[in-house]
N, C-alpha and C positions, 0 to 999 in steps of 0.2 A: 466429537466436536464437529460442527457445521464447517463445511467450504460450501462457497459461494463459486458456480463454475456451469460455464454453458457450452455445449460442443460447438456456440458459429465463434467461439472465442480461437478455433484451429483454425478458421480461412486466413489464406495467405492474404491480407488485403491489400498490400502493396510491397514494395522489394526490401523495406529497412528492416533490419536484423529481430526489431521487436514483433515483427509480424512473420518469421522464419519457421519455414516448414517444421513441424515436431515440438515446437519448442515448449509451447504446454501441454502437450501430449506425456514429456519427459515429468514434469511434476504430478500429470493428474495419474500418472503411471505409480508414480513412487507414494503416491496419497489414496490409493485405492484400494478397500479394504480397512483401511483405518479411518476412514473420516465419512461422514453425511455429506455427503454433493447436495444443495441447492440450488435449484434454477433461477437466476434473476427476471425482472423483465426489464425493459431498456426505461433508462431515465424519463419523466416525461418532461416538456420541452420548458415548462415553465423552471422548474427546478435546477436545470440547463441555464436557462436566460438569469435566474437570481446570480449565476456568478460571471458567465458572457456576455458578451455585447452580441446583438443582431446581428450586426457585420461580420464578426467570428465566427456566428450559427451558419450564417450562411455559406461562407471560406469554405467549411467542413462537408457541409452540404454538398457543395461546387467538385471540392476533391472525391466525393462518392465516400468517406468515409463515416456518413451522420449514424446509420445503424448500427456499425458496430463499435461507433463512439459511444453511442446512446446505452447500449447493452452494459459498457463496460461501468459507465457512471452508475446505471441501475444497478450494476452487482454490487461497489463501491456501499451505495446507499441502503443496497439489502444487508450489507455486514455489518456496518455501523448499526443497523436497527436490530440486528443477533445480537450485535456487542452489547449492547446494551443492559444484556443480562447472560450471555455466556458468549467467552472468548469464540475470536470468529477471523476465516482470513478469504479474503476473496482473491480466486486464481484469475484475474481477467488481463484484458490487453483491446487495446492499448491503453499502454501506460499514461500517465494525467501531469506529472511533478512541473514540466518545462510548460506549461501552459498556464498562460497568463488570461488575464480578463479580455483581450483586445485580439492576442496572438497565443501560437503557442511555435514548438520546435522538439528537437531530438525526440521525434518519434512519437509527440503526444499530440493531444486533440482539443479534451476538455479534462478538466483538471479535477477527475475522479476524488482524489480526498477533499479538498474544499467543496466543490457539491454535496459531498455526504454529510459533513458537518455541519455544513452551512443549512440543512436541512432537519437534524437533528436540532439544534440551537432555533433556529426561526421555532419551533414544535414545541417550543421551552422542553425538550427531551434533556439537555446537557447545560451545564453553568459551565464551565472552563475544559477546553480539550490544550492535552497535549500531543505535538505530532512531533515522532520520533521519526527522522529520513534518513536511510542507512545506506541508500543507492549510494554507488560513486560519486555521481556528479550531485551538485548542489541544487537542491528544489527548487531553482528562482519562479517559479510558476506560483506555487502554493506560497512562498515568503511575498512575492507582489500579491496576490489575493488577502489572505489571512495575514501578514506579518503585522499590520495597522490594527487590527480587531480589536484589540486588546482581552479578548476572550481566547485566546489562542495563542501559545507558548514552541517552538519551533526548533529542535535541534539536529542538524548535518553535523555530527560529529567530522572534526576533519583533522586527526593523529594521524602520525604518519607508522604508528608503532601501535599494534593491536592490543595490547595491555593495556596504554594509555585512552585508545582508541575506547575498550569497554570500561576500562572507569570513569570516563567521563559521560557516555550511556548513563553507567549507574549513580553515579552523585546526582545527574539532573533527573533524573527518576524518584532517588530518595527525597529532593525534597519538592516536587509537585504536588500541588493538591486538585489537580485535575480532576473532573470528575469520569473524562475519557481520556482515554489514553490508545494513541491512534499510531500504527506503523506506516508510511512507505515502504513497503519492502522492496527495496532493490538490492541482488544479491550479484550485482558486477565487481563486487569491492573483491569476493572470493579469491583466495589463492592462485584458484586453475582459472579466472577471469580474469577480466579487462585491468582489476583494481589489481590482483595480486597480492591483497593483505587478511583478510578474515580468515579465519579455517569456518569448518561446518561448524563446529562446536559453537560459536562464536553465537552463531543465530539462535541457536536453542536457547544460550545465557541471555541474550535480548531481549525473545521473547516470554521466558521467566521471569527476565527483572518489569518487562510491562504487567504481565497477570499479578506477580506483588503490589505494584504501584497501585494498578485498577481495585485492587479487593483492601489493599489500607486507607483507600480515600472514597471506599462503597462506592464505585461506578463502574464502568465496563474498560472495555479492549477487542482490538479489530487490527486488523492490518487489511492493506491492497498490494496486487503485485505490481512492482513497479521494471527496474531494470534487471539483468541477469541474462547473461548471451550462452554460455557453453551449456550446452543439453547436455552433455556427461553428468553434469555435478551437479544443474540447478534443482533437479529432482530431490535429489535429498537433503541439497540446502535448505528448500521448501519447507520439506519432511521435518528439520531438525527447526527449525522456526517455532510451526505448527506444534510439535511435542513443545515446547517451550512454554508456549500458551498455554496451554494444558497443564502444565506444571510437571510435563516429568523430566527429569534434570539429566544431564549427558553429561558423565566424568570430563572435564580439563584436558588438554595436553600439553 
């Protein structure tokens, strides 16, 4: 299986947690040897501007973050065009979810999965994506962008009880007819994270139940990384994703 993963994705670019010494180091560590690394190149600016405003490009610009804003949406839009015919997950940063058309916040820029789509869809590549957002917090970024589309289908699961939590994953999966079916991966909900509720397992079932979805309604599957702060676990959070995708299944607990 492809990742999509570039080493300026390791610069500390500024002091919040998503840009933290090691922290994709810990996943590309736990994904090495099992997966094809892809090089992305950075978004180009038009592609960028189909979902920001000027004034935004510019914000980004101003803060010194547009390169490796850019890189990350380019990785974003390199997966979704993997995905498109074999499951794909891009390791970038920063993360995209909290970024709106005008603004963004917690730690984003430009908002990595509507780019990719939105880019895919303009291509006539995709008739309906579905985006599955599993980070902690709630995508308001991607839901202001995409929620209106009507070519686009949006679930933040938000149980408080992880059984309930992945059946309700899998019923809006069962009946999608999406022709992509796109992750958020943000793994802060985990146990030893911020969230406190997922185990590892959890994410391999996830990304399973999207590769079923993608191959019953003949279209693709991708994810992006989005949130996940403890470097002990995100690695093979990661790791238990990506087999997911792939189809190989990781017993319950």
């Amino acid at each position: 299986m492809k990742v999509v993963y570039h080493e300026d994705f390791n610069q500390v670019y500024t002091s919040d947690p998503a840009a933290g010494e090691g922290r994709l180091r810990s996943a590309e560590s736990a994904l090495r040897g099992k997966v094809e690394f892809v090089r992305p190149q950075p978004a180009a600016r038009e592609d960028i501007l189909a979902i920001h405003s000027e004034p935004h490009l510019r914000s980004v610009e101003w803060e010194g973050i547009y390169d490796i804003a850019a890189l990350a949406a380019g990785g974003a839009i390199k997966a979704a065009e993997i995905g498109l015919t074999e499951p794909c997950f891009a390791l970038i940063r920063p993360p995209g979810h909290h970024a709106s058309r005008d603004d963004s916040w917690g730690f984003c820029y430009f908002n990595n999965m509507a780019i990719a789509l939105h880019k895919l869809k303009w291509q006539g590549k995709i008739r309906q994506a579905f985006i599955l957002d599993f980070d902690l917090h709630f995508g308001d970024g991607t839901v202001n962008i995409l929620g209106g589309q009507g070519w686009t289908t949006i679930l933040n699961p938000d149980r408080q009880n992880r059984r309930d939590y992945l059946k309700m994953v899998e019923r809006a999966l069962e009946v999608t007819d999406a022709d992509m079916i796109a992750a958020s991966a943000g793994f802060d909900n985990h146990e030893k994270d911020w969230g406190g509720l997922l185990k590892t397992e959890d994410y391999a079932a996830m990304g399973s139940m999207m590769r079923a979805a993608a191959r019953r309604n003949g279209g693709g599957c991708f994810g992006i990384l989005e949130g996940g702060y403890n470097h002990k676990v995100l690695g093979q959070n990661v790791l238990a994703f990506v087999e997911g995708l792939q189809g190989k299944a990781r017993p319950d607990s």
